[in-house]
N, CA, C and O of each residue as an XYZ file, in Angstrom:
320
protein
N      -7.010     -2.444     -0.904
C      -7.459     -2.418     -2.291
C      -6.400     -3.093     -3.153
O      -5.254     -2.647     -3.217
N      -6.839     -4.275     -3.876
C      -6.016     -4.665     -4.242
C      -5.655     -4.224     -6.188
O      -4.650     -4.384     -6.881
N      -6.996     -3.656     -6.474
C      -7.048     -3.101     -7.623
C      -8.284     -2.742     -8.327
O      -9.186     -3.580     -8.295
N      -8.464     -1.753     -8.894
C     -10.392     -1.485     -9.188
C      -9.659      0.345    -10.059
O      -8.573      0.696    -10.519
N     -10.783      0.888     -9.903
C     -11.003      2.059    -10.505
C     -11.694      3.404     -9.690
O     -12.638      3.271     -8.911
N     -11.161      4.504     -9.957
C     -12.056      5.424     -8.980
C     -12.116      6.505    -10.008
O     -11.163      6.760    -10.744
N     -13.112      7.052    -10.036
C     -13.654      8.371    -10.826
C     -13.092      9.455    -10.245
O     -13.055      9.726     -9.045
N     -12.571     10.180    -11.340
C     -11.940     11.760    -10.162
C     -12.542     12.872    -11.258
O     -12.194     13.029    -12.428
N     -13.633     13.645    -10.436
C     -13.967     14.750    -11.584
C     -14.584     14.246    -13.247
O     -14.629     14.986    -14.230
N     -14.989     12.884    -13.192
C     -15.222     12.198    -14.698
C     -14.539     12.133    -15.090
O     -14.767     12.368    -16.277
N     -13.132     11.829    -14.861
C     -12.364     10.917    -15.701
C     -12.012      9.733    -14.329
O     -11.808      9.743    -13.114
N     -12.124      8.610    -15.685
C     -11.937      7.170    -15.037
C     -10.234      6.974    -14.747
O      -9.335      7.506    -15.399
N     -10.083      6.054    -13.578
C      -8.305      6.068    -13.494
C      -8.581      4.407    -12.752
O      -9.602      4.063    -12.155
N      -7.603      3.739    -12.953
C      -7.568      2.479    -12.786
C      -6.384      2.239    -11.416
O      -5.205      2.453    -11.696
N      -6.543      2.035    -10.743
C      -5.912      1.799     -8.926
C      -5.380      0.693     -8.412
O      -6.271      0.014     -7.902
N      -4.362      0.222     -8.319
C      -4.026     -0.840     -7.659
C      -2.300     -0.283     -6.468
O      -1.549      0.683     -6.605
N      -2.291     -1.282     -5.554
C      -1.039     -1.115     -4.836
C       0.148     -1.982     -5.548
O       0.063     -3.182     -5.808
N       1.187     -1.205     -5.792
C       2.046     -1.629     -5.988
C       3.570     -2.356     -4.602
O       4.406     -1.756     -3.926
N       3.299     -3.554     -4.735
C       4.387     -3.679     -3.583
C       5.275     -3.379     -3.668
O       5.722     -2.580     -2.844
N       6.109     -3.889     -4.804
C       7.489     -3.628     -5.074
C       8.284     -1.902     -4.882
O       9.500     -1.744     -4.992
N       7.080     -0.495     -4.518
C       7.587      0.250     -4.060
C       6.735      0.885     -2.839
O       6.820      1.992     -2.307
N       5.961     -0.116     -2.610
C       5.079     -0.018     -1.404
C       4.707      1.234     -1.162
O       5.065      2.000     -0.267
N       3.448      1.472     -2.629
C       2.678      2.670     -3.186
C       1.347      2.476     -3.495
O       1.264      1.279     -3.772
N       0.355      2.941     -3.593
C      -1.038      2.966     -4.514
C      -0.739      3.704     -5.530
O      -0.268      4.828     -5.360
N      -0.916      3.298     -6.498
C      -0.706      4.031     -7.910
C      -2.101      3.877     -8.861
O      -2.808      2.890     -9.064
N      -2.215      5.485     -9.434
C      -3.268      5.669    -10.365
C      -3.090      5.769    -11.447
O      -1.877      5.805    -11.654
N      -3.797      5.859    -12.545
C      -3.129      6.124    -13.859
C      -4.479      6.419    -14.679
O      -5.331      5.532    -14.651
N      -4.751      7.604    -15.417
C      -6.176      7.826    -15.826
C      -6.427      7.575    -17.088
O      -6.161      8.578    -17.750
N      -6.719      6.919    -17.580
C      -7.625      6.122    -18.727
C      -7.898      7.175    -19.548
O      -8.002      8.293    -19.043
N      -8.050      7.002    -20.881
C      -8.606      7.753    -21.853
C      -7.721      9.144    -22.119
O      -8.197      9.845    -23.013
N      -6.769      9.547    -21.621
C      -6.140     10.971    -22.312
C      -4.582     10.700    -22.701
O      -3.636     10.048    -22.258
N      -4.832     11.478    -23.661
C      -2.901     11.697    -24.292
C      -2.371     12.306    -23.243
O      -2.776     13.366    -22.765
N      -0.582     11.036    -22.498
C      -0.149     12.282    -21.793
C       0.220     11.685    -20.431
O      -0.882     11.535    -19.903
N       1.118     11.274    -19.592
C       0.971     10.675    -18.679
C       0.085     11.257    -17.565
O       0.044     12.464    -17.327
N      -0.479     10.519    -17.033
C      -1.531     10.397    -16.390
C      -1.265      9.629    -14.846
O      -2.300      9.548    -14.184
N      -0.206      9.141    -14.283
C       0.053      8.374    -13.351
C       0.079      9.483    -12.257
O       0.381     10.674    -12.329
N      -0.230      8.903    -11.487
C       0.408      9.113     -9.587
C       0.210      8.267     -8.487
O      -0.401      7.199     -8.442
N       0.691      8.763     -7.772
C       0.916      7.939     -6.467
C       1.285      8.361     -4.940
O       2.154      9.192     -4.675
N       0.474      7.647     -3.938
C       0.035      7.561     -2.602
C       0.250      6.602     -1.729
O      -0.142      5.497     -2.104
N       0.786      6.655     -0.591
C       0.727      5.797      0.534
C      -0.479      5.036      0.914
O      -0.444      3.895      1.376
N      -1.821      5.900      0.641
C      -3.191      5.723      0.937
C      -4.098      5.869      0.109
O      -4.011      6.783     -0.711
N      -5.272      4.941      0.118
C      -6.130      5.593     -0.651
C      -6.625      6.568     -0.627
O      -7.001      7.108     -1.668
N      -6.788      7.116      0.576
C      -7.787      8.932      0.696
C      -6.532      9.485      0.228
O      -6.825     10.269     -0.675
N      -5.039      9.457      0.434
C      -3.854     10.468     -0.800
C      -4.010     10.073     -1.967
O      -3.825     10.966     -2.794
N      -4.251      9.192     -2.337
C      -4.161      8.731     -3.907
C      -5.481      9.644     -4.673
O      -5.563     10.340     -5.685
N      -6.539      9.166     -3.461
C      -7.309     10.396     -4.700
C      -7.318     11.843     -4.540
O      -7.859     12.550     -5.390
N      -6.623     12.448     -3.266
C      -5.852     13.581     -3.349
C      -5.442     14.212     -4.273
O      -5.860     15.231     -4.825
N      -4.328     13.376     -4.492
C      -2.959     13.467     -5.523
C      -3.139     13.105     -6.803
O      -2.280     13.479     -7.602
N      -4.300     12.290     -7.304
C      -5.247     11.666     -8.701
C      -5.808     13.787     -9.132
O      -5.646     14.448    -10.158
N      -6.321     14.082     -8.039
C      -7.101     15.481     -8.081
C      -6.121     16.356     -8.799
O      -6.153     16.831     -9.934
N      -5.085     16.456     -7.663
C      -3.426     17.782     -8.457
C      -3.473     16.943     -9.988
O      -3.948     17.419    -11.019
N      -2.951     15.790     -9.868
C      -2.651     15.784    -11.308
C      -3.905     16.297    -11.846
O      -4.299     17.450    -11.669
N      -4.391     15.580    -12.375
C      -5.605     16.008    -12.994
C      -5.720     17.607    -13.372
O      -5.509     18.055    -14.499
N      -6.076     18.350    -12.270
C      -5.849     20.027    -12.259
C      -4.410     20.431    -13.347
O      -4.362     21.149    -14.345
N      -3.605     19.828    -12.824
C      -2.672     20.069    -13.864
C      -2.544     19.722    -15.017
O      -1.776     20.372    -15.727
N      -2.926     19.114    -15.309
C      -2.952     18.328    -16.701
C      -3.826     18.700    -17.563
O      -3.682     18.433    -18.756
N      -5.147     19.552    -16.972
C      -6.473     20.011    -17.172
C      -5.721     21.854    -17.521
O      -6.077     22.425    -18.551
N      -5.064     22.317    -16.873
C      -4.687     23.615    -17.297
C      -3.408     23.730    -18.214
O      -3.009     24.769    -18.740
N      -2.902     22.623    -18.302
C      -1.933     22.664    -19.214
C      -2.654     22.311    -20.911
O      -2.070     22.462    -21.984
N      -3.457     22.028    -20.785
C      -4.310     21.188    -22.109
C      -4.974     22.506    -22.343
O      -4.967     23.083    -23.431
N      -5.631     23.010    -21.096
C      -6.542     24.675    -21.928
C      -5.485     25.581    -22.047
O      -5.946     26.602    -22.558
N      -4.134     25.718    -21.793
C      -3.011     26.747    -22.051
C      -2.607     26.698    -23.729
O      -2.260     27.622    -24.463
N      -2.826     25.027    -24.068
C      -2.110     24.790    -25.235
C      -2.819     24.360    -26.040
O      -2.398     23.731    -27.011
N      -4.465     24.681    -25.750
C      -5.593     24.055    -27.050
C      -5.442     22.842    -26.987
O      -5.234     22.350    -28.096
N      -5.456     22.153    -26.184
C      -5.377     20.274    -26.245
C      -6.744     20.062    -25.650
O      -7.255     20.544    -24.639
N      -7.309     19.006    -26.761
C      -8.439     18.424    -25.962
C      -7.705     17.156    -24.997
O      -7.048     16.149    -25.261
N      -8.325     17.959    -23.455
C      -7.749     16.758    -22.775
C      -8.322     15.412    -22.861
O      -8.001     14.835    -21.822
N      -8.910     14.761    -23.491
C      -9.458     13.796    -23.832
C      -9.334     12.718    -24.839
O      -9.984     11.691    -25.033
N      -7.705     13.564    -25.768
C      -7.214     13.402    -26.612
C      -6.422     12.050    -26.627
O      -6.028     12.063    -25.461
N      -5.879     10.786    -27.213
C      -5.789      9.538    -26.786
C      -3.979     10.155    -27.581
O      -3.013      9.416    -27.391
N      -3.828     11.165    -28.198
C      -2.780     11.760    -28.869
C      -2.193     13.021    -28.062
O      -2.727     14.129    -28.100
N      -1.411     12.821    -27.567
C      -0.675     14.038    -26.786
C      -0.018     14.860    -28.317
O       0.625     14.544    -29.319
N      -0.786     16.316    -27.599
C      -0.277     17.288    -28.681
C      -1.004     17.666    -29.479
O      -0.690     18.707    -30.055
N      -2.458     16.890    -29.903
C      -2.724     16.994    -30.737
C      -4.485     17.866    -30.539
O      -5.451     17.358    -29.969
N      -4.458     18.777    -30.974
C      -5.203     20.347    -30.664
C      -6.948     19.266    -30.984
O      -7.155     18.345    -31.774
N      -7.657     19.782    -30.207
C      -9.027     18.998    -30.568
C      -9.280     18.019    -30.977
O     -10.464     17.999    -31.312
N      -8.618     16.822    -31.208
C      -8.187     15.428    -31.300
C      -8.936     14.731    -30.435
O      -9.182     15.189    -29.320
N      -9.334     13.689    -30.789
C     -10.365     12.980    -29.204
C     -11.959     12.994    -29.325
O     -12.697     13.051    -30.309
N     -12.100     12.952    -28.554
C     -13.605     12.781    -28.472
C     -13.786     12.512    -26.684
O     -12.871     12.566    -25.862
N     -15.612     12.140    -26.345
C     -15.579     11.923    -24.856
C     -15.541     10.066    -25.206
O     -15.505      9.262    -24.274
């Protein structure tokens, strides 16, 4: 894969391999907040796309953040 997009749970994340640390790296589109990770493989990448996500998803309902928010921090901010 040299670069494209994969859906995890409805949110979009954009995919390509990085050589220079000879990784697949994700990064998910549309939310305040880093959003990156990274895999040896594609079946880990969307593994590891999943944890983040989960995390990022319970840290946003802990602290009233719409995760959807293009503003980290910012309480119901965003839209879909």
């Amino acid at each position: 894969m040299a670069g494209g997009e994969m859906d995890i749970d409805g949110f979009k994340a954009t995919v390509a391999f990085d050589p220079e640390i000879g990784l697949f790296r994700g990064e998910f589109l549309g939310i305040g907040g880093g959003g990156d990770f990274y895999a040896a493989s594609e079946e880990e990448l969307e593994r590891e796309g999943r944890l983040s996500l989960r995390t990022y998803l319970e840290l946003c309902a802990e602290n009233g953040i719409d995760p959807r928010s293009r503003e980290p921090g910012t309480p119901g901010a965003g839209g879909t």
